[in-house]
PyMOL CGO cylinders between C-alpha atoms (Angstrom):
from pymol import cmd
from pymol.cgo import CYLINDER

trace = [
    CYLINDER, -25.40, 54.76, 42.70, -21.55, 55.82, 42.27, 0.3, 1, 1, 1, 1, 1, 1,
    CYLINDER, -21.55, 55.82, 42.27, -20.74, 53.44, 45.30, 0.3, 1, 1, 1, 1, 1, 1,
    CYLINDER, -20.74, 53.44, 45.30, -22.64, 50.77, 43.47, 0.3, 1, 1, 1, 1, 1, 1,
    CYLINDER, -22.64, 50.77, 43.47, -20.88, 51.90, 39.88, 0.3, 1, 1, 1, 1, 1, 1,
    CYLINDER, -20.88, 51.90, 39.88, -17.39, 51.59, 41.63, 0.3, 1, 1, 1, 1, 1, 1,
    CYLINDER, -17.39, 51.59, 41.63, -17.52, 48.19, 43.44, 0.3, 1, 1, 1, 1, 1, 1,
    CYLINDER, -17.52, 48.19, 43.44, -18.68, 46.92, 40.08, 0.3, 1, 1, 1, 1, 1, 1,
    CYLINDER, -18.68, 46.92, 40.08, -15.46, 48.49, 38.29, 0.3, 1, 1, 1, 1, 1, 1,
    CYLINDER, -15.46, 48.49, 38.29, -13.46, 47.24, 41.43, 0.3, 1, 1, 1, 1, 1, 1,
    CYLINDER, -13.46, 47.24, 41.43, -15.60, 43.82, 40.89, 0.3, 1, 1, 1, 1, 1, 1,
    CYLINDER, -15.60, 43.82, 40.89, -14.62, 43.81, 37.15, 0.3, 1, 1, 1, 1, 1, 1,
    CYLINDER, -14.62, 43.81, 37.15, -10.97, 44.47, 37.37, 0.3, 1, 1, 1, 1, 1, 1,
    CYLINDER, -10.97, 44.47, 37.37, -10.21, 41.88, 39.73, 0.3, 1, 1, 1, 1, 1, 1,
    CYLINDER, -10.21, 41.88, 39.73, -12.12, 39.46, 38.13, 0.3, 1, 1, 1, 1, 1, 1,
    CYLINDER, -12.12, 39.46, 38.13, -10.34, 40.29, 34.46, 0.3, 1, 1, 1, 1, 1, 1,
    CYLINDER, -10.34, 40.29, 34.46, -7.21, 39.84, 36.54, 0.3, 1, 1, 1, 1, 1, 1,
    CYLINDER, -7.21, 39.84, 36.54, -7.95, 36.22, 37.70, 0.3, 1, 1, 1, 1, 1, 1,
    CYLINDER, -7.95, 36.22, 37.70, -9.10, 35.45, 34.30, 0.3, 1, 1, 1, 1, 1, 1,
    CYLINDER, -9.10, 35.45, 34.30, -6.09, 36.56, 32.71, 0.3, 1, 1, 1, 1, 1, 1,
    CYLINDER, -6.09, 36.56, 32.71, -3.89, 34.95, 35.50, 0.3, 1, 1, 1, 1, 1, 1,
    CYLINDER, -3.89, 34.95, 35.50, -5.92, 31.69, 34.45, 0.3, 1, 1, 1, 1, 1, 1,
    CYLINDER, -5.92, 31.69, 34.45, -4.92, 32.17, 31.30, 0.3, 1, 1, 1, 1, 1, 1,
    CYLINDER, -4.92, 32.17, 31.30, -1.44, 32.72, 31.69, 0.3, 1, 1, 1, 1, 1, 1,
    CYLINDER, -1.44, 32.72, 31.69, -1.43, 29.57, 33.81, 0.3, 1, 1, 1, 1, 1, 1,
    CYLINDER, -1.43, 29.57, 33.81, -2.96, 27.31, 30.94, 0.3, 1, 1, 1, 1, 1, 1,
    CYLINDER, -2.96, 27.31, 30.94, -0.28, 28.60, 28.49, 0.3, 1, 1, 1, 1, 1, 1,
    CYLINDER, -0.28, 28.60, 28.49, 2.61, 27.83, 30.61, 0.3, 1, 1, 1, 1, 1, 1,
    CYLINDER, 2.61, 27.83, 30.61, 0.97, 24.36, 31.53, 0.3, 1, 1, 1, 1, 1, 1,
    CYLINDER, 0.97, 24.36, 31.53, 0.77, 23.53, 27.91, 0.3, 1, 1, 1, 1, 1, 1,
    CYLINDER, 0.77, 23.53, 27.91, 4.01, 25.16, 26.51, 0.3, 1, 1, 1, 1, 1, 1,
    CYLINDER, 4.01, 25.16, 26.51, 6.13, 22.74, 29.53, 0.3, 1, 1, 1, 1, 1, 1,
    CYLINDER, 6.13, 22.74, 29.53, 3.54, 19.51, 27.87, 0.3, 1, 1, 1, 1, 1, 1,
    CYLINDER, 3.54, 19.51, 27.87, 4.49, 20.78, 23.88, 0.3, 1, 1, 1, 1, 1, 1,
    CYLINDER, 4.49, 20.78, 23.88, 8.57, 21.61, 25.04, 0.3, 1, 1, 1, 1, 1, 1,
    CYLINDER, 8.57, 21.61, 25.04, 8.52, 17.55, 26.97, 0.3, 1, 1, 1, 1, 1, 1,
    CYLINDER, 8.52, 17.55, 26.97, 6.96, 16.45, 23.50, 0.3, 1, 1, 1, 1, 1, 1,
    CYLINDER, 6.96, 16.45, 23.50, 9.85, 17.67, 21.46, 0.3, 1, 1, 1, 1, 1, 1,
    CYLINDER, 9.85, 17.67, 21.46, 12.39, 16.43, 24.38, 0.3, 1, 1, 1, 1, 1, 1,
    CYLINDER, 12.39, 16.43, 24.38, 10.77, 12.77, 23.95, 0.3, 1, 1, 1, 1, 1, 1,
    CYLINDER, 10.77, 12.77, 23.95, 10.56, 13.14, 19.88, 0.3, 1, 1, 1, 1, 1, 1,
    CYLINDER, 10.56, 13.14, 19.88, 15.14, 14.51, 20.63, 0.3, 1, 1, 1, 1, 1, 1,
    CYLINDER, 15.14, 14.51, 20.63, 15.55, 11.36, 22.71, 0.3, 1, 1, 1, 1, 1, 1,
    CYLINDER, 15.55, 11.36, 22.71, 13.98, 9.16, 20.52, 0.3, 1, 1, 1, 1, 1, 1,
    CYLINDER, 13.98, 9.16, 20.52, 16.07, 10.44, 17.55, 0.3, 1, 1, 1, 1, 1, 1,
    CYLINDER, 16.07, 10.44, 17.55, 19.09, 9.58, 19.84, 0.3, 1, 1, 1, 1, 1, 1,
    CYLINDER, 19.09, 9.58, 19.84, 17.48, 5.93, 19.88, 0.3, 1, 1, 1, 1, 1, 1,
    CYLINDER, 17.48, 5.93, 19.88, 16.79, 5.39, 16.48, 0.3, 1, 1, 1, 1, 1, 1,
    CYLINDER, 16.79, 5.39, 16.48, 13.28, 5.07, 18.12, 0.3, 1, 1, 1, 1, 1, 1,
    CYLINDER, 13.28, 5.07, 18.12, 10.82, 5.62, 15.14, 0.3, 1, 1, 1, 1, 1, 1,
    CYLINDER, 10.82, 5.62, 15.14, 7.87, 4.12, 16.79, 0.3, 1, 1, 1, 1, 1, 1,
    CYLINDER, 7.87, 4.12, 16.79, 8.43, 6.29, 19.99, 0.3, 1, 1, 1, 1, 1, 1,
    CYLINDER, 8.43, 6.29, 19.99, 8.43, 9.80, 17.17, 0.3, 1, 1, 1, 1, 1, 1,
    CYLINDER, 8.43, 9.80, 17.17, 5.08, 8.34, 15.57, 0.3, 1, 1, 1, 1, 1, 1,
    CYLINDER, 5.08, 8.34, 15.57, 3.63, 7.89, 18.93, 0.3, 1, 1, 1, 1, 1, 1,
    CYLINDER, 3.63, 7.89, 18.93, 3.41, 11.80, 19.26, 0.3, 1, 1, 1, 1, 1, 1,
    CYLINDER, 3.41, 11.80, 19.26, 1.26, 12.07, 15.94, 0.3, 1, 1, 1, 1, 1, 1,
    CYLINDER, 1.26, 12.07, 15.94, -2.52, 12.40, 15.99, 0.3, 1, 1, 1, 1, 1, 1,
    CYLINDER, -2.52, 12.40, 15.99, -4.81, 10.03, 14.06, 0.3, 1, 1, 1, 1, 1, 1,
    CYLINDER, -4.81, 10.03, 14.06, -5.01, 12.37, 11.35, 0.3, 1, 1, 1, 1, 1, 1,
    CYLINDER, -5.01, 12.37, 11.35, -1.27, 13.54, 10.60, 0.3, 1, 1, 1, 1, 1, 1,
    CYLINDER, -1.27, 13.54, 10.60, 0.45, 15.03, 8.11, 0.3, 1, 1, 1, 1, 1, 1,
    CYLINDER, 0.45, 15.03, 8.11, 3.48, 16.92, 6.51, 0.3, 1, 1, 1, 1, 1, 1,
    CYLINDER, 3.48, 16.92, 6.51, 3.60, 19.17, 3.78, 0.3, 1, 1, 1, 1, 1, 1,
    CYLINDER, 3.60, 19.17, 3.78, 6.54, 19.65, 2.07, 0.3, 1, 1, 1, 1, 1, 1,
    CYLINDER, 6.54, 19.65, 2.07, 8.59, 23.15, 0.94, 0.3, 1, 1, 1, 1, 1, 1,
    CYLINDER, 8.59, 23.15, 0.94, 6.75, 23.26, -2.14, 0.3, 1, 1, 1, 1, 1, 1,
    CYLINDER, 6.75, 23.26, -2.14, 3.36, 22.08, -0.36, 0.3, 1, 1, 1, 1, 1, 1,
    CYLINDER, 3.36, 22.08, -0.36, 2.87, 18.89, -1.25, 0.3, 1, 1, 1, 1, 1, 1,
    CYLINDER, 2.87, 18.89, -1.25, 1.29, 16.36, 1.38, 0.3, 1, 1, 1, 1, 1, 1,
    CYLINDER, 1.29, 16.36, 1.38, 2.53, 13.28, 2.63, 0.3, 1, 1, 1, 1, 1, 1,
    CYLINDER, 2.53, 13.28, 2.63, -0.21, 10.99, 4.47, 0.3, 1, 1, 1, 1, 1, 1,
    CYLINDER, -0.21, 10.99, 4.47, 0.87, 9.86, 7.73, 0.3, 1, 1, 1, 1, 1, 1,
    CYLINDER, 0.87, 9.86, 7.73, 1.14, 6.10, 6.43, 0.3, 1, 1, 1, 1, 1, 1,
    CYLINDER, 1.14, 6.10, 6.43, 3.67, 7.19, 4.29, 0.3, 1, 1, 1, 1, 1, 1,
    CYLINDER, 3.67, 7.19, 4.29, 5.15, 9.90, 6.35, 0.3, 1, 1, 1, 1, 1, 1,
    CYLINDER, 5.15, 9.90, 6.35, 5.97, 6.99, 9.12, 0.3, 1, 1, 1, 1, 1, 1,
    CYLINDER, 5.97, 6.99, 9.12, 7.23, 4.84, 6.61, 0.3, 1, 1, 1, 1, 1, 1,
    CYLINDER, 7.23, 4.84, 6.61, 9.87, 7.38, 5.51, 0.3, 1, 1, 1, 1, 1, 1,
    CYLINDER, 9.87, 7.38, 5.51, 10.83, 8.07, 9.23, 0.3, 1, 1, 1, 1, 1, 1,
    CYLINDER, 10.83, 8.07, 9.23, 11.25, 4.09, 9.91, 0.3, 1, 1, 1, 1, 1, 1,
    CYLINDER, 11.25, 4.09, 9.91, 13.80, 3.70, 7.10, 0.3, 1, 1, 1, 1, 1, 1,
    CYLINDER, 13.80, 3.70, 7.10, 15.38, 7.01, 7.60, 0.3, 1, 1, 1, 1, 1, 1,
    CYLINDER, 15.38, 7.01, 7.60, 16.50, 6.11, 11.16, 0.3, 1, 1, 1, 1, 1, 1,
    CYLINDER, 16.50, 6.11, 11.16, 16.85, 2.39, 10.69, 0.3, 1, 1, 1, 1, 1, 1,
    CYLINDER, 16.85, 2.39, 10.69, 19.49, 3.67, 7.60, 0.3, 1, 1, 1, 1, 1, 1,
    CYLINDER, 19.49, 3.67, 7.60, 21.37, 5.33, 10.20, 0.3, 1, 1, 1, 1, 1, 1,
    CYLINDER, 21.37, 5.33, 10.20, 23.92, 2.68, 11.52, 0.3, 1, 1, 1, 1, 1, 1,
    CYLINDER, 23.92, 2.68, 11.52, 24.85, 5.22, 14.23, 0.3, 1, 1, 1, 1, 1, 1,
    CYLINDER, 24.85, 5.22, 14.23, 23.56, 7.91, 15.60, 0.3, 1, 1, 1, 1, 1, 1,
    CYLINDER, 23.56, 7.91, 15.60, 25.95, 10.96, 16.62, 0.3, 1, 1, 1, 1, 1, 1,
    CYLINDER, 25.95, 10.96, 16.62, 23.91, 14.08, 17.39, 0.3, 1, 1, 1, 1, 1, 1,
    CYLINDER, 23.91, 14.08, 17.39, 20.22, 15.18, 17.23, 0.3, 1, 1, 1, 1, 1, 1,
    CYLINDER, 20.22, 15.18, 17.23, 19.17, 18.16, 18.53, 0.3, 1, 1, 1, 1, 1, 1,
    CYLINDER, 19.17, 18.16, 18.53, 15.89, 20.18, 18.11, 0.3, 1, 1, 1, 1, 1, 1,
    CYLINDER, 15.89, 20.18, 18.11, 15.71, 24.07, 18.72, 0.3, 1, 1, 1, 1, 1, 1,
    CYLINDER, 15.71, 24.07, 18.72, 12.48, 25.59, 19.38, 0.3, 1, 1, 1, 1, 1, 1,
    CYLINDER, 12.48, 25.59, 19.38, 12.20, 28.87, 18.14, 0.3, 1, 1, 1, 1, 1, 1,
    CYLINDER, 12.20, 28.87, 18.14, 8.59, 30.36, 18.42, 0.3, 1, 1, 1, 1, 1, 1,
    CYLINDER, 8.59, 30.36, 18.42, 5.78, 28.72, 20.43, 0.3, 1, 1, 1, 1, 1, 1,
    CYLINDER, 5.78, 28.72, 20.43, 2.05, 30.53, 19.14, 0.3, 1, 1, 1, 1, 1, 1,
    CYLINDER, 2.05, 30.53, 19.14, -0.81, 29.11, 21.46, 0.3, 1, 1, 1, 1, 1, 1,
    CYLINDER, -0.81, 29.11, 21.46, -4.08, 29.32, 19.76, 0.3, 1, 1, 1, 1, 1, 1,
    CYLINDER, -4.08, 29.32, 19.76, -7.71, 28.45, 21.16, 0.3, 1, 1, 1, 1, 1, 1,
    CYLINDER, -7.71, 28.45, 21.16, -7.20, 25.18, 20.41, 0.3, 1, 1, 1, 1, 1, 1,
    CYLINDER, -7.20, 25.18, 20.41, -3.96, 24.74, 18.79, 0.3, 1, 1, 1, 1, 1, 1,
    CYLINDER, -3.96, 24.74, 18.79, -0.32, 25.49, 19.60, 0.3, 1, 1, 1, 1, 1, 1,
    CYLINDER, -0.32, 25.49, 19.60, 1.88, 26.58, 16.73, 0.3, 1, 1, 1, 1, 1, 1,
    CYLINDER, 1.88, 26.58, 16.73, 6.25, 25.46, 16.73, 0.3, 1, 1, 1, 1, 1, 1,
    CYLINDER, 6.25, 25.46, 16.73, 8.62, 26.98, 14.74, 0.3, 1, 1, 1, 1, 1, 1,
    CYLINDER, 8.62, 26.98, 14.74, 12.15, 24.54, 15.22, 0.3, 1, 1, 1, 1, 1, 1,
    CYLINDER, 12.15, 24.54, 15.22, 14.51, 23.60, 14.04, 0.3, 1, 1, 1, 1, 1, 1,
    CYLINDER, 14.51, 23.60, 14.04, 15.53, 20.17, 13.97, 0.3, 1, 1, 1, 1, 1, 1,
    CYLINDER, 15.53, 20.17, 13.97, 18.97, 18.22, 12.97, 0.3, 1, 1, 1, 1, 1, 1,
    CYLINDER, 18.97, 18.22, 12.97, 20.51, 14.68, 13.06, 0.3, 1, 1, 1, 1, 1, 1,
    CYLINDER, 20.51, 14.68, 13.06, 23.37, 13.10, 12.11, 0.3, 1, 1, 1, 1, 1, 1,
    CYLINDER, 23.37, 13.10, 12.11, 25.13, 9.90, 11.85, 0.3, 1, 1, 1, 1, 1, 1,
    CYLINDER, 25.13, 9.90, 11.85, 26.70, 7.36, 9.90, 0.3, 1, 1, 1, 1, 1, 1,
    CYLINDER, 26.70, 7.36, 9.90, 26.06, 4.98, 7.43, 0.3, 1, 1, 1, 1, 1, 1,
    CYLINDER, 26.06, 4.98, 7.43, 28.32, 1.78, 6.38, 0.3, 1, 1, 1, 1, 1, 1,
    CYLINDER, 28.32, 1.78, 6.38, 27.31, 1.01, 2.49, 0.3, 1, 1, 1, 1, 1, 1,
    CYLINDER, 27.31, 1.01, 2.49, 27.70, -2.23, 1.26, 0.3, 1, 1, 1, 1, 1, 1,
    CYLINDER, 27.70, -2.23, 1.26, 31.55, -2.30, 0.45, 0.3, 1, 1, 1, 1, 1, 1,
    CYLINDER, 31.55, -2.30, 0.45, 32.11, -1.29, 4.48, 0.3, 1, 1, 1, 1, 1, 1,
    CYLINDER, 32.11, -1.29, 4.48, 32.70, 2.53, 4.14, 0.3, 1, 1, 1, 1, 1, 1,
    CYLINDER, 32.70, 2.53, 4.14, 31.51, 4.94, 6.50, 0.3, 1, 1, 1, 1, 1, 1,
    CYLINDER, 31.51, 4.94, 6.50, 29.72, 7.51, 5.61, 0.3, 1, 1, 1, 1, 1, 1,
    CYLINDER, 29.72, 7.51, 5.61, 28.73, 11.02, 7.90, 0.3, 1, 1, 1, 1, 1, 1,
    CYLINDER, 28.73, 11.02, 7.90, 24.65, 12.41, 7.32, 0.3, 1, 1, 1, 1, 1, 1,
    CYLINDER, 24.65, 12.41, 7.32, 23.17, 15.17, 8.61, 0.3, 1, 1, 1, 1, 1, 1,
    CYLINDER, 23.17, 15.17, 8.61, 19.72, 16.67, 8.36, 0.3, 1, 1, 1, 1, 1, 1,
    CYLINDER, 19.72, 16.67, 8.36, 18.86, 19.87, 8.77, 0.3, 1, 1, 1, 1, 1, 1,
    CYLINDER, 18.86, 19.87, 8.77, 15.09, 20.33, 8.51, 0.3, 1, 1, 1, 1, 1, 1,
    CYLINDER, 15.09, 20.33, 8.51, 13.19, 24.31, 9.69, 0.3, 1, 1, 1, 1, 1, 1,
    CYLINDER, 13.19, 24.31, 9.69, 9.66, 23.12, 10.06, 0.3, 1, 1, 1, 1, 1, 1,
    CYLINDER, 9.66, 23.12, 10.06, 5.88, 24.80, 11.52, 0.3, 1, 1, 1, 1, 1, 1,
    CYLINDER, 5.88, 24.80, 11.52, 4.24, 21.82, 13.30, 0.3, 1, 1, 1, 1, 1, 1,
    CYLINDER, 4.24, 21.82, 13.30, 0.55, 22.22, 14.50, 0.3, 1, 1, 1, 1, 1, 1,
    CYLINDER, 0.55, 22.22, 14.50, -0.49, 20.82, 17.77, 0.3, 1, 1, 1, 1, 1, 1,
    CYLINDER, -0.49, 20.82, 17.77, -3.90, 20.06, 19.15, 0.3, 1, 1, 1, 1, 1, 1,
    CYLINDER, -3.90, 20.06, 19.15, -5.02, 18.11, 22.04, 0.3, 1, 1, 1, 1, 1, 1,
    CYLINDER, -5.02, 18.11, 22.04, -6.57, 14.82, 21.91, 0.3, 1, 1, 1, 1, 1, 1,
    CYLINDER, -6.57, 14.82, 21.91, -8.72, 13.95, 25.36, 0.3, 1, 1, 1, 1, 1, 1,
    CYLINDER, -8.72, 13.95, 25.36, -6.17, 15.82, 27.15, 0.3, 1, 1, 1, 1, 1, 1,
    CYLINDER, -6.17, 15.82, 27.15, -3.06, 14.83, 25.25, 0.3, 1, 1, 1, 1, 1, 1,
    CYLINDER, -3.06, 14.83, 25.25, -0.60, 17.59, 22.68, 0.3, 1, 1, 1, 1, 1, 1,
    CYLINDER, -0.60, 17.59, 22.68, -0.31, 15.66, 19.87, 0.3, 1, 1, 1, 1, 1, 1,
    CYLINDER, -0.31, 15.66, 19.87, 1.21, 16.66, 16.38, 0.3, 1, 1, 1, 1, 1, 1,
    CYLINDER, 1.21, 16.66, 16.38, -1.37, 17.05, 13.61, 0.3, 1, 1, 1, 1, 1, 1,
    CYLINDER, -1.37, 17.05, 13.61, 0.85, 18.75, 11.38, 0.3, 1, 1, 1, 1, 1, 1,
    CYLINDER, 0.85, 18.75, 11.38, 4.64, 19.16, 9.71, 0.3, 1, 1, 1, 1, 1, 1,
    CYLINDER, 4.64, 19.16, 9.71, 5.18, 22.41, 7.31, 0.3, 1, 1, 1, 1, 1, 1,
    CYLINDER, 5.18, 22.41, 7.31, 8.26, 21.81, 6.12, 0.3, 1, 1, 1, 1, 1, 1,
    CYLINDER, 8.26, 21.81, 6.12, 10.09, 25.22, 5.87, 0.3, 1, 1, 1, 1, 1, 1,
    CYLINDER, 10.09, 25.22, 5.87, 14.00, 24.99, 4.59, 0.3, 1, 1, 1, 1, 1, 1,
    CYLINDER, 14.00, 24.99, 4.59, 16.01, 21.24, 4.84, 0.3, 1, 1, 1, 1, 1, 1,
    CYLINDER, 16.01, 21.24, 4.84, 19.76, 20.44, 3.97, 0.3, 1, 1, 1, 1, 1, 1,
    CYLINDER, 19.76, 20.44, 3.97, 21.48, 17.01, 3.65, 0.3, 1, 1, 1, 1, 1, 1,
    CYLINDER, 21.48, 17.01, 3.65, 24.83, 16.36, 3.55, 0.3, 1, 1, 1, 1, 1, 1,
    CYLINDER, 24.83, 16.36, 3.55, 27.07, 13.53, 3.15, 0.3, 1, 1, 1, 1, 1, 1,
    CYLINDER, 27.07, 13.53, 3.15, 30.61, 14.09, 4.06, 0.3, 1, 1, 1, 1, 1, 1,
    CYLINDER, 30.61, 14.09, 4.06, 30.40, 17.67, 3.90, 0.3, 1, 1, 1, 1, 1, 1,
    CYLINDER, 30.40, 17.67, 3.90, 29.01, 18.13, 0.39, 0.3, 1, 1, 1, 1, 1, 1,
    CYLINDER, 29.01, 18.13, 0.39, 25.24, 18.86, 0.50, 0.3, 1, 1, 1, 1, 1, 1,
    CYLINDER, 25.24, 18.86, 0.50, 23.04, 16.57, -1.44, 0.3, 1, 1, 1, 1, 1, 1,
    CYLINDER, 23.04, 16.57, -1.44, 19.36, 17.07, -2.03, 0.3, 1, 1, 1, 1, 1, 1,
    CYLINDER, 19.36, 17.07, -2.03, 16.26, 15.41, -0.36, 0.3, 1, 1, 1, 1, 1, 1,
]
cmd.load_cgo(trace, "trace")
């Protein structure tokens, strides 16, 4: 009986072991897919590429801003067309990643994200943007695809020449 008792203990902690080696595997399979997501969504900022950003959202998108209101992903696209279409020139965009949470069946971001450019108004001036935008997105996967079901907008900044403006 203690023979028996032991090879099941021996039987049990090896088997825990693959499980959590599984485990470990799946989470660093899916953090490279979510981390090549936000490299795609940097270059495509780069490219003035809205189509290529909206690409990366689920059916069923949508942000919510600061103060909790949410935008539908109609609009929400719409916004991101003419923001990057304004731009006449694209200069830097960059997004940090600063927490990745993977859930069940969702994988939590913290980043931070930040563009700038310039714009040429009507009378031919230049002028320098920048966007500085802390969000919480929500991933899930979609027949085997990370996609983005959801922007919580957490702090932003705009600023035109150097003075900050509100958005």
């Amino acid at each position: 009986m203690k023979r028996f008792l032991s090879f099941t203990a021996v039987a049990l902690c090896l088997l825990t072991s693959q499980v959590a080696q599984a485990q470990e595997n799946r989470d660093a399979r899916i953090k490279a897919q979510i981390v090549e997501n936000y490299l795609v969504w940097q270059e495509a900022y780069k490219n003035k590429d809205a189509e290529r950003i909206i690409s990366l959202e689920s059916p069923d998108f949508t942000s919510l801003s600061k103060s909790g209101d949410a935008t539908p992903k109609a609009q929400h696209d719409e916004t991101l067309r003419q923001l990057l279409n304004g731009l006449d020139k694209v200069t830097d965009a960059r997004i940090a990643i600063k927490k990745v949470s993977i859930e069940r069946n969702r994988v939590v971001v913290w980043n931070k994200q930040y563009l700038a450019g310039e714009i040429i108004d009507n009378f031919k001036e230049t002028s320098r943007v920048s966007f500085t935008i802390s969000t919480k997105d929500i991933w899930v996967e979609y027949d085997g695809i990370w996609m983005l079901k959801r922007i919580e907008e957490l702090s932003g900044t705009m600023t035109v020449n150097g003075k900050s403006e509100r958005f």
